[in-house]
N, C-alpha and C positions, 0 to 999 in steps of 0.2 A: 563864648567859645565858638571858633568856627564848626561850620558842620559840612560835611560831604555827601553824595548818597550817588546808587549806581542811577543813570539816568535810562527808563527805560518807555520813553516819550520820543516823537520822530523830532531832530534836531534839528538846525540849521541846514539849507541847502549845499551844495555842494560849491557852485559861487560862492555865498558868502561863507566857506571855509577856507578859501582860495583865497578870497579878497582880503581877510582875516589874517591870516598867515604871511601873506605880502606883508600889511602892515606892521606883525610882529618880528621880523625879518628883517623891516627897517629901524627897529628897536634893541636889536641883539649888536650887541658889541663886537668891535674886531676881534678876531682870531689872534691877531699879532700885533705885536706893540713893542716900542722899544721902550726897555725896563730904566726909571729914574729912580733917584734917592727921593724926589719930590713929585708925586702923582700931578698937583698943580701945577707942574713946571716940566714938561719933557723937554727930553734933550732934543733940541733939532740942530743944533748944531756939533762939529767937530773941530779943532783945531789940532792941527799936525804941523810938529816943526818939522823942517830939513831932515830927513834919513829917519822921521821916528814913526815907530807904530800906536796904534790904539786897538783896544777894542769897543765893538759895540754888542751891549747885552740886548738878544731880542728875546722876547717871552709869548710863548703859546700857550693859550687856555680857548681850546677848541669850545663850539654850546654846540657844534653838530658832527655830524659822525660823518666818516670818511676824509678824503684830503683835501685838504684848503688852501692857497695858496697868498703870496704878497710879495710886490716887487719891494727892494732898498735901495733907494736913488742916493747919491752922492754927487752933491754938485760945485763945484769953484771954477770962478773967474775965468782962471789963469789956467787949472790942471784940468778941466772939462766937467764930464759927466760919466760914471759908470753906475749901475745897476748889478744888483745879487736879486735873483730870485729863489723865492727860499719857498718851500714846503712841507707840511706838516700834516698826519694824520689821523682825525681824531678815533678812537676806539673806545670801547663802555667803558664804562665809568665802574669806580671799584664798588663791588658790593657794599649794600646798607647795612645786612646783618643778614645773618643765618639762620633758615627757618627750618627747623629740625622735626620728623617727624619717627612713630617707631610701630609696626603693627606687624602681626603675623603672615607667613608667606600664603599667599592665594586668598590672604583677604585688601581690602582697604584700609585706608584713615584720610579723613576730610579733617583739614584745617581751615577756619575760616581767619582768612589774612584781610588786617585791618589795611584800607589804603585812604590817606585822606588826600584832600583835593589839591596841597598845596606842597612842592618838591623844596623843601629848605636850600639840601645842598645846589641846586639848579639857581637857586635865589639870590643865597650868599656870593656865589661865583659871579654871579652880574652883578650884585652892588660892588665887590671888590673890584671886577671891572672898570664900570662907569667912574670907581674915584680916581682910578687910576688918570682913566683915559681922558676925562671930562674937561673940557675948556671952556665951560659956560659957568655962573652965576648959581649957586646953591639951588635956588629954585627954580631952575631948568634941569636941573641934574633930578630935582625930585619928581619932574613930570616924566623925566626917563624910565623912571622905578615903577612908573605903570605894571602894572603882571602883564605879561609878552603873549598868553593867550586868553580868552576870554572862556568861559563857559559855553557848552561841555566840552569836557575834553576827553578823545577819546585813543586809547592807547588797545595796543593788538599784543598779547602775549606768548609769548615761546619760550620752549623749553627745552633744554641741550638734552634731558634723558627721556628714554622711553614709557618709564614709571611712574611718571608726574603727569599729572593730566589738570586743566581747569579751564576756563571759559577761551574760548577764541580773541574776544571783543571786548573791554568794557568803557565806561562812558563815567566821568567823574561830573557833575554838575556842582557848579558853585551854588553854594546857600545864599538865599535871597539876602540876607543884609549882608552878607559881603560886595555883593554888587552891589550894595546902595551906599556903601563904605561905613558902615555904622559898627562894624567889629573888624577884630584880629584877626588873622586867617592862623589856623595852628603851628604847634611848633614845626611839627615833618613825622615823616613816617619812621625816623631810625635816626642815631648815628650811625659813621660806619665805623666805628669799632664794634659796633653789636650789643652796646650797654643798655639800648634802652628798646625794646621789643614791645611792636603792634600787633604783632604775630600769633594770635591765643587758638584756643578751641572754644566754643558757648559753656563749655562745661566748667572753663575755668574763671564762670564769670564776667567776660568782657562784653557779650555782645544780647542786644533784645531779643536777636532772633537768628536765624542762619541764612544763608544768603543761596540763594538758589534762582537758577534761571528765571524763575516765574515769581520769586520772593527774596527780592534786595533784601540784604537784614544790614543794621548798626554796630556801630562797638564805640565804644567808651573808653579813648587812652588815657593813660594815669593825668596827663595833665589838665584833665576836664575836655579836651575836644571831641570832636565826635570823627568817624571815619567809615568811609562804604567798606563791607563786608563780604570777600574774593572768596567764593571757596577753594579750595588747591587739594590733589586727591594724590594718594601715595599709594601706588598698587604693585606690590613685588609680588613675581613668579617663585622667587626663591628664595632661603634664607641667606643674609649676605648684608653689606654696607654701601649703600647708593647713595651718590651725588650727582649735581647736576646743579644748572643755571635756569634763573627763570629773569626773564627780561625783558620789561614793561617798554614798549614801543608808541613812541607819538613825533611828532615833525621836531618839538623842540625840547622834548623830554623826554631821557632815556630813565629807566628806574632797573638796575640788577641788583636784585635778591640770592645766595647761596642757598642751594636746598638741598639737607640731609637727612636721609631715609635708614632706620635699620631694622633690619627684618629677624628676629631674633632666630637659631635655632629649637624648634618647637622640643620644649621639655624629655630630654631623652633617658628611659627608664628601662631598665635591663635587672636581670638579674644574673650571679655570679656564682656557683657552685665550687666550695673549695672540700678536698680532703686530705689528709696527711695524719701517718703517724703521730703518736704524742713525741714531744723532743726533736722534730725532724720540721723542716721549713717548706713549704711549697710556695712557688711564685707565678705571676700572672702577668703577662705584657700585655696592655692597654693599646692602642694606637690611636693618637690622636693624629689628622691630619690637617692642614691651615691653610683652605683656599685662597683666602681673602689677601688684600695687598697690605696689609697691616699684622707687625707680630701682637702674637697672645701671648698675655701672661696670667694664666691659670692658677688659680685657688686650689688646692686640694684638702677634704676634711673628711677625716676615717674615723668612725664611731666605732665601737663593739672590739671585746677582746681577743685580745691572740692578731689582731688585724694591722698593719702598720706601711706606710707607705709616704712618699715625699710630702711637703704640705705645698710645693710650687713647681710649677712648668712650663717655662718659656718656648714657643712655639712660634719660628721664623716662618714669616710671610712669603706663602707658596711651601713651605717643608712641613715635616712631618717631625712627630718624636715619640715618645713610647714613655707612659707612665705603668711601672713596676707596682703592683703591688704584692703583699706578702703574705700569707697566712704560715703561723707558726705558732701551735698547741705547745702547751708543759705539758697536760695530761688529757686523759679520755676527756672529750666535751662535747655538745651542739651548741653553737652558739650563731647570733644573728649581728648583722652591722650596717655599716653604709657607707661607699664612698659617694664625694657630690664633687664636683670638676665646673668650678664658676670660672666663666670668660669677664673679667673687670671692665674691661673694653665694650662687649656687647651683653652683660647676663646672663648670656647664656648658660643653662645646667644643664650637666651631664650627669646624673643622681645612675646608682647602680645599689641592688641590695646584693646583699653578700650573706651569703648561708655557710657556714661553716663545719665541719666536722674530724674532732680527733680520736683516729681510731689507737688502738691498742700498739703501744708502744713495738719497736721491730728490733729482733737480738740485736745486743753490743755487738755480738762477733760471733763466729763459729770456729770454736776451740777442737781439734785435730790431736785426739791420745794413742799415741800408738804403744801398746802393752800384750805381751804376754799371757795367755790366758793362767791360771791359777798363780800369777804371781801381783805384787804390790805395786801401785804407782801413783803420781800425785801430781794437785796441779793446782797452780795460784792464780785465781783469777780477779779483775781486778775492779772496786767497785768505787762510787760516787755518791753523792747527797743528792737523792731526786723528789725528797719530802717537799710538803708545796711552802712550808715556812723557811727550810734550811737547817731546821736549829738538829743538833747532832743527837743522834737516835739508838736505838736499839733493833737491826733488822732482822727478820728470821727468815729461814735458807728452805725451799723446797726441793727436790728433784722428782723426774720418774725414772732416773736410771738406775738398775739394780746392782748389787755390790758394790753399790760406793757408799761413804760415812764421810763424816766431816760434823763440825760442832752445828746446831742448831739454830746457831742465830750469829750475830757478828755484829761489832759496833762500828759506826761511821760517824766519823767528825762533823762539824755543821760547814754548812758551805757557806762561802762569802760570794756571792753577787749572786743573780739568777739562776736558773736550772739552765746546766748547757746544751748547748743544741748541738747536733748529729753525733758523727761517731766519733768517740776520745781516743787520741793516741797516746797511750801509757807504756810503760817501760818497766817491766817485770822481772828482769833478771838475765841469765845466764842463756835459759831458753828462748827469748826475744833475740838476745844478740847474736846466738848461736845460728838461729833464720835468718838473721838479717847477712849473717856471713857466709851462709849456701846461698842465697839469690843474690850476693853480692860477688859472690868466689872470691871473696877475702877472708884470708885467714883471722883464726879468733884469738884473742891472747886472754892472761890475767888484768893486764893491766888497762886495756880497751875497758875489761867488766867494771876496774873501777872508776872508771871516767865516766861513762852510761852512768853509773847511780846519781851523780850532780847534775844529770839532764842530757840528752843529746839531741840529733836528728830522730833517735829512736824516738822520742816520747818523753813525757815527763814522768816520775813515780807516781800510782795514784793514791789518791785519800785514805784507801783503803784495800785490803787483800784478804781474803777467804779460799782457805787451803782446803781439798777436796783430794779424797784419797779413792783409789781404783782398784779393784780387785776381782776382774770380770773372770770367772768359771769355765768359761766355756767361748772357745776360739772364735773367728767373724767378724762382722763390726755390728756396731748397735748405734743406732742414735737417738736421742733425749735430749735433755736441758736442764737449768738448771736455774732459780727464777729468784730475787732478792728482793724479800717485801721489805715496805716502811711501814712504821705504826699507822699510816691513814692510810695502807690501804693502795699508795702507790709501787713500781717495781721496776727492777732493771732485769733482763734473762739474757742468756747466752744460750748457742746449741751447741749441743754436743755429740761429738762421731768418736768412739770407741773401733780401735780397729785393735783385735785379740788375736794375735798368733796363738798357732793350738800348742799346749803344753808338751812338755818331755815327753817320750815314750816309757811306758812301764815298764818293758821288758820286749827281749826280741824270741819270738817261738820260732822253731822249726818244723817244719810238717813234709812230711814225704807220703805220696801213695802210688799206685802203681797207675798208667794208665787204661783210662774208661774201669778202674777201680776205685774205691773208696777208703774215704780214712776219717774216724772221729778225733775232735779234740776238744777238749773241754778246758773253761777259762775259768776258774775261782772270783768271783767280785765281793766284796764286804759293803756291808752299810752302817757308814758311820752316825747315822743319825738317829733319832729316837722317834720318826716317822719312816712308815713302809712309802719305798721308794721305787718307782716305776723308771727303767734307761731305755733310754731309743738306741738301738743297735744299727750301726753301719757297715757293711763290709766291701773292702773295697780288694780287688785281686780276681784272677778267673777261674772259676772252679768251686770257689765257698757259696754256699747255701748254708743257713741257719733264719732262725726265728726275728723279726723286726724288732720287738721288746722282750723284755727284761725284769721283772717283777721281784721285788724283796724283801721281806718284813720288815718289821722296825727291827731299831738298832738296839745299843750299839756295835752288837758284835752277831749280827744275822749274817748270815752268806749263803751266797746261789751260786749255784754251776748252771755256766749257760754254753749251750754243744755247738758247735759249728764243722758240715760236713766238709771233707776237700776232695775235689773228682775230677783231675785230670784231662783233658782229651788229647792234648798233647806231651809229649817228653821234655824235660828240660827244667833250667829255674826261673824263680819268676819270685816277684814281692809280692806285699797284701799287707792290707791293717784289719784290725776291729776295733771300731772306738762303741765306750759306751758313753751315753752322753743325759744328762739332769741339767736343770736348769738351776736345782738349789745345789746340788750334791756338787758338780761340777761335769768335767771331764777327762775319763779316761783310754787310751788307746795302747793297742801291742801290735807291735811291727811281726809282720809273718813272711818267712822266707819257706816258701814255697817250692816242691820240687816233683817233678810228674817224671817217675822212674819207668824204662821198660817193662814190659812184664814178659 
């Protein structure tokens, strides 16, 4: 196997590179040639009949860079002589293969790039050449096939990016039995499709040693040759996809290599704080943004429950997009998870842990009774399967509102798919439609109610209904709730606002005194109960004074007389109440007509 190695020995003077290079110069084949079906046989001649055209095929296969030129003479007898001057420009040559590197932003990566001493494709091009062009005897044509430069050969390299950095200079020396012709010289440093790579790191095996300004190292390509060892340094400021040209520069050989750099973004770990009601959903927009001139297409994968989000996100080059994710509890929970966001393209991870928390369920609704104090009223409210299996249950009913009753427990069918989430729109009756027909100011009929029951915009029927009966004492509003456990321990509630008109009046009294005189009246109350019962006394009108409470024995047929004074300052009539008022017993009031007579 041939071997190459950096030469770091003083070389030939500068004449004999000059002189050298002349020689190879007179070695290098024309630029331009006119193309035959027989490389031994060019065409030099043309024949044109009367009025006809031909063409003539001319072929460029530059061996130096920039423009070359060639005249094309045409000559006869009879028609004369003209000339085409024709020119052509030579430019690099296509890359050998692509030397890929990958490290993190604000550091380095050293590749040690194999290069051995002999340019295949620079080779092949001049034997195809010289068969073409050649008008000598087999073996003149083989004394042509000399190699065009001799040992060292020394090439200067440049780079189109700023990120790429490696030697200025280097110096390729041919191995001694190559110059004494006793071996092969190697295959080449590449195809240029990229299939077969000189290209390694020490690490991956190729090389004895690493190659450093002060310590040439070797490497070993697959096909037994040996090649000098370039280091090439990949240093990105920031995370992102670099490319660039690197291109090996000598009088008669050009070598471009692609070089690509990716700098990952460094592992990005966050954390995500979710809270939400059980049954209720909350949502998080993510913003991904995509510098780079290449679309992403992201991976998405969400661990832990209740968590759930796209599993892909395609992200155009230069734009932005927003990955959604969701937390949505069935019930009270803490729970932990993870989303992770892979770039396919670059590996990048985007990892986020995600904390979770469902807190306590938030009412279906807030139910609105408008009643009557000491009278009867009722109300269906309407219920679901929020048990964590579905299957159909036995639920029992709590309240803290006073005077109301209703059975103890109530049954709910099983549910078929999951627990649902947010608020259900159901359709309860005559009362729903009857709302729906004040905020709509359309009138209500019979017949509307029975079209609603097959379903409407109102809502669907639900699974379930628990009738709750009202019978609040004493006039105002109250609010409470009303809460529907399952066997394990889960629940659906409602609020509730009682608003109580104050009851009938007992009776209407009359009272007369004189004024800046006085006048007593006494009100009889009974206690119907079989506990002494204490009433808050109110009096409302201008003139009464009496006692705040009320005090009664037990029942059930105790009675107190409670006195209330009337004192005038002005003439004339006027109104007044006295209500007495319990919380158990209820409440009672008597309208007083009031009258402040001369004296």
């Amino acid at each position: 196997a041939a071997n190459a190695a950096l030469s770091l020995v003083a070389g030939p003077s500068s004449a004999e590179r000059a002189a050298e290079l002349e020689r190879a110069l007179e070695r290098l084949p024309a630029a331009f040639h006119v193309a035959s079906a027989d490389p031994r046989k060019p065409e030099t001649t043309l024949h044109l009949k009367a009025g006809a055209s031909a063409t003539v095929r001319l072929q460029f296969l530059p061996f130096m860079l920039g423009e070359q030129s060639c005249e094309l003479s045409f000559l006869d007898k009879k028609a004369g002589e003209f000339v085409y001057l024709v020119k052509g420009t030579g430019t690099l040559p296509l890359p050998i293969e692509t030397i890929n590197f990958r490290t993190d932003a604000n550091t380095s990566s050293t590749i040690q790039a194999a290069l051995p001493y002999k340019n295949e494709a620079l080779e092949k091009a001049r034997a195809d050449a010289l068969r073409r062009l050649a008008k000598v005897r087999d073996k003149d044509l083989e004394r042509q096939r000399e190699p065009l430069r001799k040992s060292p050969l020394i090439f200067s390299l440049e780079f189109s990016g700023t990120f790429f950095q490696g030697p200025a200079q280097v110096e390729l020396v041919q191995p001694a039995e190559r110059r004494r012709g006793k071996g092969g010289g190697p295959p080449g440093a590449g195809k240029t499709d990229g299939t077969r790579s000189g290209w390694q790191t020490p690490a991956e095996g190729l090389g004895d040693g690493t190659a450093t300004p002060g310590n040439p190292g070797t490497a070993r390509l697959p096909d037994g040759a040996t090649a000098a060892l370039v280091p090439l340094v990949f240093a990105p400021k920031q995370a992102g996809m670099y490319t660039s040209k690197l291109v090996l520069y000598s009088p008669l050989d050009v070598r471009v290599f692609e070089l690509a750099g990716t700098a990952p973004t460094p592992g990005t770990r966050a954390t995500l704080e979710f809270a939400a009601p059980a049954r209720r959903s909350i949502k998080q927009d993510l913003p991904v943004v995509n510098n780079s001139s290449v679309a992403w297409d992201l991976q998405a994968m969400v661990t832990g429950a209740c968590f759930r989000g796209a599993t892909s996100l395609r992200v155009v080059a230069g734009g932005s997009e927003v990955y959604t994710l969701e937390f949505a509890p069935e019930w009270i929970c803490s729970v932990k998870g993870e989303l992770v966001l892979t770039n396919a393209a670059t590996q990048d991870r985007f990892a986020y842990a995600l904390n979770g928390v469902g807190e306590e369920p938030l009412a279906e609704g807030t139910v609105l009774i408008e009643v009557v104090a000491r009278s009867r009223a009722s109300h269906e409210f309407a219920l679901f399967n929020v048990s964590a299996d579905g299957r159909e249950c036995e639920c029992t009913v709590e309240s803290d509102l006073m005077h109301v009753s209703g059975e103890p427990s109530v049954h709910v069918p099983a549910r078929a798919g999951p627990v649902p989430f947010g608020k259900q729109n159901f359709f309860l009756g005559k009362e729903d439609l009857r709302e729906a027909a004040r905020q709509q100011s359309v009138a209500w009929t019979g017949s509307a109610l029975a079209s609603s029951r097959r379903g409407s915009a109102l809502g669907k029927p639900p699974p379930a209904r628990y009738s709750l009966s009202i019978t609040p004492q004493l006039g105002g509003s109250v609010h409470g709730s009303i809460t529907i456990k399952t066997p394990d321990g889960r629940y659906l509630w409602y609020t509730v606002e009682i608003r109580a008109a104050p009851p009938p009046m007992e009776k209407q009294i009359e009272v007369s005194a004189p004024v800046r005189g006085a006048a007593i009246l006494e009100v009889e109350i009974a206690n119907p109960s079989r506990e002494p019962v204490q009433f808050s006394v109110e009096l409302e009108g201008e003139g009464l004074l009496g006692a705040p409470t009320l005090w009664i024995g037990a029942g059930p047929n105790a009675v107190a007389k409670y006195e209330v004074m009337y004192s005038p300052l002005l003439a004339g009539v006027s109104s007044g109440a006295i209500s007495f008022l319990n919380p158990t017993v209820g409440e009672f009031w008597y309208k007083l007509v009031l009258t402040g007579a001369q004296p």
